[in-house]
C-alpha positions as CSV (number, residue, x, y, z in Angstrom):
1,X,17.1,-2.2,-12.0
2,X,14.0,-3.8,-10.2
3,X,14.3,-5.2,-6.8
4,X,14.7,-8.7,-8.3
5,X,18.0,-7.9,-10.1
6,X,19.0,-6.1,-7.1
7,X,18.6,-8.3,-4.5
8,X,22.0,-9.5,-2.6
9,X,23.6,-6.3,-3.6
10,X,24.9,-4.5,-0.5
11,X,24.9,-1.0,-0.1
12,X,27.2,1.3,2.5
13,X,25.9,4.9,3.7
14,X,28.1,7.0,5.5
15,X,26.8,10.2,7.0
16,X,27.5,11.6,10.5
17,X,23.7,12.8,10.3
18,X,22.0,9.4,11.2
19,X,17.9,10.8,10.5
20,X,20.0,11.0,7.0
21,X,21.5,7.5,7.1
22,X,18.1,6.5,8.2
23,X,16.0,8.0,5.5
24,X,18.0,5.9,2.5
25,X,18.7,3.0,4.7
26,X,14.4,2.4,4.6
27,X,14.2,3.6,1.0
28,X,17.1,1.3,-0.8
29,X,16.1,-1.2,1.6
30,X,12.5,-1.3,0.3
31,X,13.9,-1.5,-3.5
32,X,15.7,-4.8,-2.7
33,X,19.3,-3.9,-1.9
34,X,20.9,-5.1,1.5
35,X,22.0,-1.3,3.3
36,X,23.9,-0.5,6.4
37,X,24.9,2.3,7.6
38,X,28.1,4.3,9.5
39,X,28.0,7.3,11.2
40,X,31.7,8.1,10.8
41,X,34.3,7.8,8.3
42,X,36.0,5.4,10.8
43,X,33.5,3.3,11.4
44,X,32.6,3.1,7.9
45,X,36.1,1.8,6.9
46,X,35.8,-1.1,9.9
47,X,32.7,-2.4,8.1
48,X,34.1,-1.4,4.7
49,X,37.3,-4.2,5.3
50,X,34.8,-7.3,7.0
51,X,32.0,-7.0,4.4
52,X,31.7,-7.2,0.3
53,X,30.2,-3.6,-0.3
54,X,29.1,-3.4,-4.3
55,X,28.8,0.4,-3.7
56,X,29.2,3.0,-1.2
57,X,27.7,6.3,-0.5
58,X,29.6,9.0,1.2
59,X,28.4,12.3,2.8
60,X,31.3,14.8,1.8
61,X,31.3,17.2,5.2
62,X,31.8,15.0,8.2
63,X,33.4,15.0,11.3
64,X,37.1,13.6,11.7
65,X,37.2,11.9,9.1
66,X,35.5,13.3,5.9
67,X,34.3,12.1,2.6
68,X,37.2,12.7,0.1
69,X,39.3,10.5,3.3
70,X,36.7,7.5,3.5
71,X,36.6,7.8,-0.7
72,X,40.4,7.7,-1.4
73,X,40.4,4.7,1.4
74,X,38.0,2.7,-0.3
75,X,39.7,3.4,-3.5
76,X,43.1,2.0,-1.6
77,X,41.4,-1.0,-0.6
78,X,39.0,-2.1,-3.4
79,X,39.4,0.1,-6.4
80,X,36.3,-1.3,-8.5
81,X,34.1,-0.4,-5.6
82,X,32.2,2.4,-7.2
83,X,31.3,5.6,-4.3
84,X,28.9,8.3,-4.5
85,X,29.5,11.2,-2.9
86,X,27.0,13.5,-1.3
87,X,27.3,16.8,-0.3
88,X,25.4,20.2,0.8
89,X,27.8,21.9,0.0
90,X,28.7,21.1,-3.7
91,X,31.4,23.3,-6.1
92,X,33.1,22.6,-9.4
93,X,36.4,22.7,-7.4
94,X,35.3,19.9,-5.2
95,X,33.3,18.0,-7.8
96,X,35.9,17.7,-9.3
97,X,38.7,16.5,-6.9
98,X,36.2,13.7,-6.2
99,X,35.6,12.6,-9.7
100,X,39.9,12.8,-9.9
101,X,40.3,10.6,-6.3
102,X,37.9,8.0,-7.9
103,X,34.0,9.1,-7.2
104,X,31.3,7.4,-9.3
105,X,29.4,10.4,-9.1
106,X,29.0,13.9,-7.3
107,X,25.6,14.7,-6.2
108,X,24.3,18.2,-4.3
109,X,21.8,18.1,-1.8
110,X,18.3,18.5,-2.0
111,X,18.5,15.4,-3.7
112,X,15.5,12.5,-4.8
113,X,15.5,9.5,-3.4
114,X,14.6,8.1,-7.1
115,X,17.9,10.1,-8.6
116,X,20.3,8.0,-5.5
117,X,18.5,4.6,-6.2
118,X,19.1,5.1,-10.1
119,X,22.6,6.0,-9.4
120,X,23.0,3.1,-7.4
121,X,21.8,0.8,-10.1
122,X,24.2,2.2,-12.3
123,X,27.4,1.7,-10.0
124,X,26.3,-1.8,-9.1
125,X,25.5,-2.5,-13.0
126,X,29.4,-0.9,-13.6
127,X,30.8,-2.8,-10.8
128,X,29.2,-5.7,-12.5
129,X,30.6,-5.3,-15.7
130,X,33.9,-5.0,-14.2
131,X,34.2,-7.8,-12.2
132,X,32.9,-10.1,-15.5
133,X,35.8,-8.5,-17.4
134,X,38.5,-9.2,-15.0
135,X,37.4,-12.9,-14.8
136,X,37.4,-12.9,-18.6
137,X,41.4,-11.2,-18.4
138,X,42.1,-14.4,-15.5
139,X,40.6,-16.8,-18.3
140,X,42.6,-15.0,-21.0
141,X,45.6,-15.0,-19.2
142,X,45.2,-19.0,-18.2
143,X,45.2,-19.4,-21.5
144,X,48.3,-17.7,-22.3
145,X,50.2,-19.0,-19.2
146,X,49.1,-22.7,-20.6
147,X,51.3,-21.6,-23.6
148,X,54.1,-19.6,-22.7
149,X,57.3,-19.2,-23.3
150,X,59.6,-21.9,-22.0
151,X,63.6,-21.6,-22.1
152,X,66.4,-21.0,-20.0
153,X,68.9,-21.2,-23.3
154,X,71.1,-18.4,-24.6
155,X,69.0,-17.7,-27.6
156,X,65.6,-18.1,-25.3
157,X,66.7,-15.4,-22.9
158,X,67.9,-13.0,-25.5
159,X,64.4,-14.1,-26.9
160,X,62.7,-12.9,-23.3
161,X,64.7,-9.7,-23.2
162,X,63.4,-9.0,-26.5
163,X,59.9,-9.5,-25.9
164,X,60.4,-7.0,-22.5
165,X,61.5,-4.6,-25.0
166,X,59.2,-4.3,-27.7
167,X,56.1,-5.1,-26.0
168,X,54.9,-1.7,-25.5
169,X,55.9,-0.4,-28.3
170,X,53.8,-0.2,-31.5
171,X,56.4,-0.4,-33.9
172,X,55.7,-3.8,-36.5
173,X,57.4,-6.8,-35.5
174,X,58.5,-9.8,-37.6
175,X,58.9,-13.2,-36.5
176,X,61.3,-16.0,-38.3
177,X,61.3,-19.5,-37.5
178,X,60.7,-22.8,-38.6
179,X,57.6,-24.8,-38.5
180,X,56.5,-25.7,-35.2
181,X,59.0,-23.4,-33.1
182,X,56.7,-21.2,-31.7
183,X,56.0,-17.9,-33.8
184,X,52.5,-17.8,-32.2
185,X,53.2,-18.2,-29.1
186,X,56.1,-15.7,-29.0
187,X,53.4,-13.6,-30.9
188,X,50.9,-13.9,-28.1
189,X,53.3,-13.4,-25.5
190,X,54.2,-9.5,-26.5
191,X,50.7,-8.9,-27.0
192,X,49.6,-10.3,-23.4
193,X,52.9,-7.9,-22.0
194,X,52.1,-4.9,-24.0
195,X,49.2,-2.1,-22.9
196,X,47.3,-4.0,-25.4
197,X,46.3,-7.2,-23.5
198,X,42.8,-6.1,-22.9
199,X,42.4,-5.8,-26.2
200,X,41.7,-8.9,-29.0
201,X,44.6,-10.9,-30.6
202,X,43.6,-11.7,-33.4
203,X,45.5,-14.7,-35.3
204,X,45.0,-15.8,-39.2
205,X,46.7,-18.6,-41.1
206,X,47.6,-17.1,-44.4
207,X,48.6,-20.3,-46.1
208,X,45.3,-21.7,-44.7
209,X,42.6,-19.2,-46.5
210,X,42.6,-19.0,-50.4
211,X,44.3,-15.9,-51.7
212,X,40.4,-14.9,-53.2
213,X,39.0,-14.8,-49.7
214,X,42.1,-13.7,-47.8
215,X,42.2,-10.0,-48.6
216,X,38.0,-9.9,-47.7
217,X,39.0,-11.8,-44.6
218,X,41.3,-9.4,-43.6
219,X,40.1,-6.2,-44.7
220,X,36.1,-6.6,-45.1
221,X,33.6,-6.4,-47.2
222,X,30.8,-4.6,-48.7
223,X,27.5,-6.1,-49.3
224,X,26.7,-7.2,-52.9
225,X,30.8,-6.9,-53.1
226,X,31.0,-10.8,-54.7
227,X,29.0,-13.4,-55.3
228,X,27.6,-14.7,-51.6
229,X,28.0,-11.4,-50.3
230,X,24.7,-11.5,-48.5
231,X,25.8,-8.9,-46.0
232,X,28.9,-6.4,-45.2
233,X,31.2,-8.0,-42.6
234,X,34.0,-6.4,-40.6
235,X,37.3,-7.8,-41.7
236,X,40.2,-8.7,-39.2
237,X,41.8,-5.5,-39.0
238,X,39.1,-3.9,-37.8
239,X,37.9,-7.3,-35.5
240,X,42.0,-6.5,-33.8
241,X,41.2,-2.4,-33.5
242,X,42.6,-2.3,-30.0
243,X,44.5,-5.2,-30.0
244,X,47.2,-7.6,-31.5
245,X,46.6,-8.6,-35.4
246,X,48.5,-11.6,-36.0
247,X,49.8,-13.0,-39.3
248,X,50.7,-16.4,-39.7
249,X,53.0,-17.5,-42.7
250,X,52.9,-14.0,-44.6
251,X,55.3,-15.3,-46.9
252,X,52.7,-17.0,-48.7
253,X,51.0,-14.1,-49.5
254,X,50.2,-13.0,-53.3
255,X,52.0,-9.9,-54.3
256,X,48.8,-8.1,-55.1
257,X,47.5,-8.5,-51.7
258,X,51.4,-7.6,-50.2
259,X,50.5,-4.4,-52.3
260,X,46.7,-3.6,-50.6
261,X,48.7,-4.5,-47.3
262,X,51.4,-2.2,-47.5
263,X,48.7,0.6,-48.4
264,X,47.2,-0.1,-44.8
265,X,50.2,-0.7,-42.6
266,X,51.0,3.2,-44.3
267,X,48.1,4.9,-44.1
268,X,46.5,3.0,-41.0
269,X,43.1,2.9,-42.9
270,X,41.1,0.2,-44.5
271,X,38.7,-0.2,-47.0
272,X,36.6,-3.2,-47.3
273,X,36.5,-5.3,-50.8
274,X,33.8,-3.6,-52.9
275,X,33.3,-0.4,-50.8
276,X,34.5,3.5,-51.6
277,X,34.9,4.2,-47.9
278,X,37.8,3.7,-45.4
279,X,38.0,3.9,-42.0
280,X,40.8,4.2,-39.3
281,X,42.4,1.3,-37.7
282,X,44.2,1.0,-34.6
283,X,45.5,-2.8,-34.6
284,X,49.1,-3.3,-34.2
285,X,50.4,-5.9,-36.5
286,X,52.9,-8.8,-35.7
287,X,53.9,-10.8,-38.7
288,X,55.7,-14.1,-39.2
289,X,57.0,-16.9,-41.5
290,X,59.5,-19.9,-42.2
291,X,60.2,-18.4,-45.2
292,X,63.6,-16.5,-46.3
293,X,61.8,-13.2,-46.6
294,X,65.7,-12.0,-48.2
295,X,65.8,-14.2,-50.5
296,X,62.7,-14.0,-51.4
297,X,62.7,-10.2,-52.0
298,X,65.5,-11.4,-54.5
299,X,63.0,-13.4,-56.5
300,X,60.5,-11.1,-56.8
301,X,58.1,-13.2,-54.4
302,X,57.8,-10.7,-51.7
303,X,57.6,-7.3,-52.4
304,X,60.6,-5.2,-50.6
305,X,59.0,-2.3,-49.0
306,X,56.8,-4.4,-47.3
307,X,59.8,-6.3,-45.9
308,X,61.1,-3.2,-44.6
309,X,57.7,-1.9,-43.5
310,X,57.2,-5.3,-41.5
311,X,60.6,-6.2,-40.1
312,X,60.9,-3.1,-37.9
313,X,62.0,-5.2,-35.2
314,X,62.7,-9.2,-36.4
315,X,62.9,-11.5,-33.9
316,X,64.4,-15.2,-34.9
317,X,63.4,-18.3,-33.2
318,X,66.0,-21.2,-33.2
319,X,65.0,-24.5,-34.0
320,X,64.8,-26.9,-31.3
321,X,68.1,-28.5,-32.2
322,X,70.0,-25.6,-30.9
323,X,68.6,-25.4,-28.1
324,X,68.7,-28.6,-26.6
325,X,69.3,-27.5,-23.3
326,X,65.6,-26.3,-23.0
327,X,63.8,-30.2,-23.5
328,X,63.8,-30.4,-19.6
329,X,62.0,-27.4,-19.4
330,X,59.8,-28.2,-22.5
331,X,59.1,-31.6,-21.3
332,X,57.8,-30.6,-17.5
333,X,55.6,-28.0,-19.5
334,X,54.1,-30.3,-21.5
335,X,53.9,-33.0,-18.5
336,X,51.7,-30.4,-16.5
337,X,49.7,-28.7,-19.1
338,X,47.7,-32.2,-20.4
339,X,48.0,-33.9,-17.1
340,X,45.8,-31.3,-16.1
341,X,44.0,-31.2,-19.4
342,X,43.2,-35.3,-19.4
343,X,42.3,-35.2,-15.8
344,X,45.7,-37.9,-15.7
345,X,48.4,-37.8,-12.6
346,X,51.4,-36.0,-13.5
347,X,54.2,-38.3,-15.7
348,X,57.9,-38.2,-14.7
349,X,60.1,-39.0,-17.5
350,X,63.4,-41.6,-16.4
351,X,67.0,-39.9,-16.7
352,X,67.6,-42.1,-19.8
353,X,63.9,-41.5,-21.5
354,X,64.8,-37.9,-20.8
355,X,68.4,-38.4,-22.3
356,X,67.1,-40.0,-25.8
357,X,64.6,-37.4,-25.9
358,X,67.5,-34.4,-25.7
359,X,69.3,-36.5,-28.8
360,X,66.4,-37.1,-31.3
361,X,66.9,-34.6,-34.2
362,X,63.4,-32.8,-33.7
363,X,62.6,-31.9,-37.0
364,X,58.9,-31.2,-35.8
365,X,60.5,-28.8,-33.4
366,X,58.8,-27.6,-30.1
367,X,55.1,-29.2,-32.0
368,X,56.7,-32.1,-32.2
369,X,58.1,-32.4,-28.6
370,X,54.7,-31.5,-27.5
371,X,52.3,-34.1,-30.0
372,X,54.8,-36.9,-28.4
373,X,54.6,-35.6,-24.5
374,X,50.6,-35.3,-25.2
375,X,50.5,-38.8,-26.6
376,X,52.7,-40.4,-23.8
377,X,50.1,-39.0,-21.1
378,X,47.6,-40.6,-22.7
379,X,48.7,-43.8,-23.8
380,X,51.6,-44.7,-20.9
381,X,49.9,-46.7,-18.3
382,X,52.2,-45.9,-15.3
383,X,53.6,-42.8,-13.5
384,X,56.8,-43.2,-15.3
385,X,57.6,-43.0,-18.6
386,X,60.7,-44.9,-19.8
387,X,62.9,-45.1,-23.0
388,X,60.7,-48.2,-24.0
389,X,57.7,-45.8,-24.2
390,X,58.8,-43.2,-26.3
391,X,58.3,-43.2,-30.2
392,X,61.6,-44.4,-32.6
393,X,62.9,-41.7,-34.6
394,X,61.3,-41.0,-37.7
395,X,57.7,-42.8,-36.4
396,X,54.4,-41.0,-36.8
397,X,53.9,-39.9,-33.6
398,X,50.5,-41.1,-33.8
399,X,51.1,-44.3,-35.1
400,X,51.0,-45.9,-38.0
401,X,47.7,-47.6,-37.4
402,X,49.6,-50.6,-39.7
403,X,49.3,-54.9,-38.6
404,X,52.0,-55.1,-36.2
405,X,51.7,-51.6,-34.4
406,X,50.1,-51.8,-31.0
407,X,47.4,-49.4,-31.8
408,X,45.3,-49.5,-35.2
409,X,43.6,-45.9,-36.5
410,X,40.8,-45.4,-39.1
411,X,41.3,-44.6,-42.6
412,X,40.4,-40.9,-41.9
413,X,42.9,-40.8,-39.0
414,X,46.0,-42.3,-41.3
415,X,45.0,-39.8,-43.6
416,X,45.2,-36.9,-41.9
417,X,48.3,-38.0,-39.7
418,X,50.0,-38.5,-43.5
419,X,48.9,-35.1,-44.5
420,X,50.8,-33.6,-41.5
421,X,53.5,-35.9,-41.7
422,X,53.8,-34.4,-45.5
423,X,53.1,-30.8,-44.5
424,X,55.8,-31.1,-41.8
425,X,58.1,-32.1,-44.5
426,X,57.3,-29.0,-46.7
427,X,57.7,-27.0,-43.6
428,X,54.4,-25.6,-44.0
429,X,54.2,-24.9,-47.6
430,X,51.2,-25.8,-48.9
431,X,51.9,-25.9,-52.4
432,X,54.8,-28.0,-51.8
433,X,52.8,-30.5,-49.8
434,X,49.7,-31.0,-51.9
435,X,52.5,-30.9,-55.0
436,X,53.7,-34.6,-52.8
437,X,50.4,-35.4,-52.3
438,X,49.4,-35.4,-55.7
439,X,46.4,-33.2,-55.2
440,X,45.3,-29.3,-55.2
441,X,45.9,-27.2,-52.9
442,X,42.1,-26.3,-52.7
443,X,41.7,-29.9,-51.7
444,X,44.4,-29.5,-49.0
445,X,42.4,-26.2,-47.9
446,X,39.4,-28.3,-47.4
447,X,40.8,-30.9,-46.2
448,X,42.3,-28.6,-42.9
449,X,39.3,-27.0,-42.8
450,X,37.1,-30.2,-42.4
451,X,39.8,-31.4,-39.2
452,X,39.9,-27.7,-37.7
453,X,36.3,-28.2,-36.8
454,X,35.7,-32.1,-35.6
């Protein structure tokens, strides 16, 4: 690190020797870093509490107070505060009770000044690298908290409890629910609980990518594997290794690929399409579906030992009409989340908006609720909504974009609202919905595709 990249980054030395304190005070000082320097343990600590140190360096014999003291101290206060310790006296023993209280590094005197100042530029670049991951958790976690679980219901806290319970462990999990009640987001919430939350979640859409492509997307590929297959790429398994792997709508799955999955989830390994090779993975897996995975075992749809394999631990989401008691709830949630999002001052709904909102039958579910709260933010012109503001029953919640409606919407946008509409209907089953639509379902593939990315 030159004395460019260094600059601003403040340095502590503690040593009761001050020619000592002196001698690396001048030298760090010359190489850009900001130094002071204590002559006691003590009086580090008083500087350590009314000044951002990025690292601190700590002779090990002192008077009163010594260094393994002033270390575990500065550990107590700010643990990502890297310390060197410096000693004349240096032995494995004490090495390594400083490396077990926290110590960056253990060095023995005669030491070169060159050797501290590279040390240094190592605990500031770890400190660093730290501090950027932490933010990136806060950002993480601000996502999550934007969409978490909302509930005070019966089935909701029995949902909570179970969340609490299986987070840490790393037994599969299964989630059943309808479409739009919140499988990813129950999904996201064990993996942001669980020892994994520093680690990726990784969702996929298993209706939404082409059974050819799926099992590369998921598991790799080799270079030269197919056609296009320009270079090897990881797959998702190995994208989650750490992490949460999330599978959306696994009921759509082909059996062949159920087969190639089963194979993993029992052997934790994976090998990529068109390679000889596997490797180890370490990506816990937390399926889900609106489909009846039972009754679909009795068909012959879904193979059985997968079932069994995934649905360690099911967890079933109830649809929104038995849980009415939560739309309060829901609707504040909503209220706050794109208030803050459109930069708009918060809504409050009237007691009778709020009334016909708990008695609509919510087939849409919690995506539903949510598409009409974010849409009533945007277009209500007031503070308040009323009943006169909300949607009818049974209207796009976009509109209808038809003469008469008080909004009009582009060819493209009636489209794609009729898609959903149609999609909604077939509670997520793609072959059903382009069946209605009187297409393919390559078409419908596309056609998602093309509106995931304007």
């Amino acid at each position: 690190m030159g004395a460019a990249e260094s600059r601003n980054r403040s340095v502590l030395i503690v040593d009761d020797e001050k020619d000592m304190c002196d001698l690396v005070v001048d030298f760090l000082g010359r190489e850009g870093y900001e130094v002071d320097a204590a002559n006691s343990g003590a009086e580090a600590l008083d500087r350590f509490k009314n000044h951002e140190y990025d690292v601190v360096i700590t002779d090990l014999r002192m008077r009163e107070m010594d260094g393994m003291q002033v270390l575990k101290e500065v550990k107590s206060l700010r643990p990502d505060v890297p310390v060197l310790m410096i000693t004349a006296f240096g032995s494995i023993d004490r090495a390594i009770e400083a490396m077990k209280a926290g110590a960056f590094y253990f060095v023995t005197k005669p030491f070169k000044m060159r050797q501290i100042e590279a040390l240094v530029a190592k605990a500031v670049e770890q400190r660093i690298l730290v501090q950027e991951n932490r933010r990136l958790r806060k950002e993480v976690r601000g996502l999550y908290d934007s969409e978490k679980i909302v509930g005070h219901s019966k089935a909701m806290v029995e949902i909570f409890r179970l969340v609490d319970l299986v987070a840490d462990s790393s037994s599969n999990i299964l989630i059943l629910g309808g479409s739009g009640t919140g499988k990813e987001v129950i999904a996201r919430s064990i993996h942001f609980e669980s020892q994994r939350a520093s680690g990726p979640f990784v969702p996929v859409n298993c209706s939404a990518i082409p059974e050819g492509l799926l099992e590369s997307e998921m598991f790799g590929h080799a270079r030269g594997a197919f056609t296009g297959a320009y270079q090897a790429r990881r797959g998702l398994f190995v994208e989650a290794s750490g992490g949460t792997l999330f599978l959306d709508e696994i009921g759509d799955m082909g059996l062949a690929l159920q087969a190639k999955l089963l194979r993993v989830l029992q052997d934790r390994m994976v090998r990529p399409v068109g390679s000889n090779k596997s490797s180890p993975v370490d990506a816990r897996l937390i399926a889900a579906t609106h489909k009846d995975l039972k009754a679909a075992v009795k068909d012959g749809s879904f193979r059985e030992d997968l079932y069994y394999r995934l649905s360690v631990i099911p967890i079933h989401i109830p649809p929104l009409r038995d849980r009415m008691e939560d739309i309060p709830l829901l609707v504040d949630h909503f209220l706050r989340k794109y208030a803050a999002t459109s930069g708009s001052s918060l809504r409050r709904v009237t007691s009778r908006a709020m009334d016909a909102l708990q008695n609509r039958p919510w087939e849409g579910n919690v995506r539903e609720l949510e598409n009409i709260i974010e849409r009533l933010v945007v277009l209500t012109a007031g503070e308040t909504i009323d009943l006169e503001d909300l949607p009818n029953p049974g209207t796009p919640v976009s509109g209808t974009g038809l003469p008469g409606s008080d909004e009009f919407l582009t060819l493209s946008e009636l489209q794609r609202n009729y898609v959903m509409q149609v999609l909604d209907h077939a509670d997520g089953n793609k072959e059903k919905a382009a069946r209605i639509l009187g297409i393919n379902r390559r078409t419908l593939y596309r056609m998602q595709e093309r509106w995931s990315r304007s």
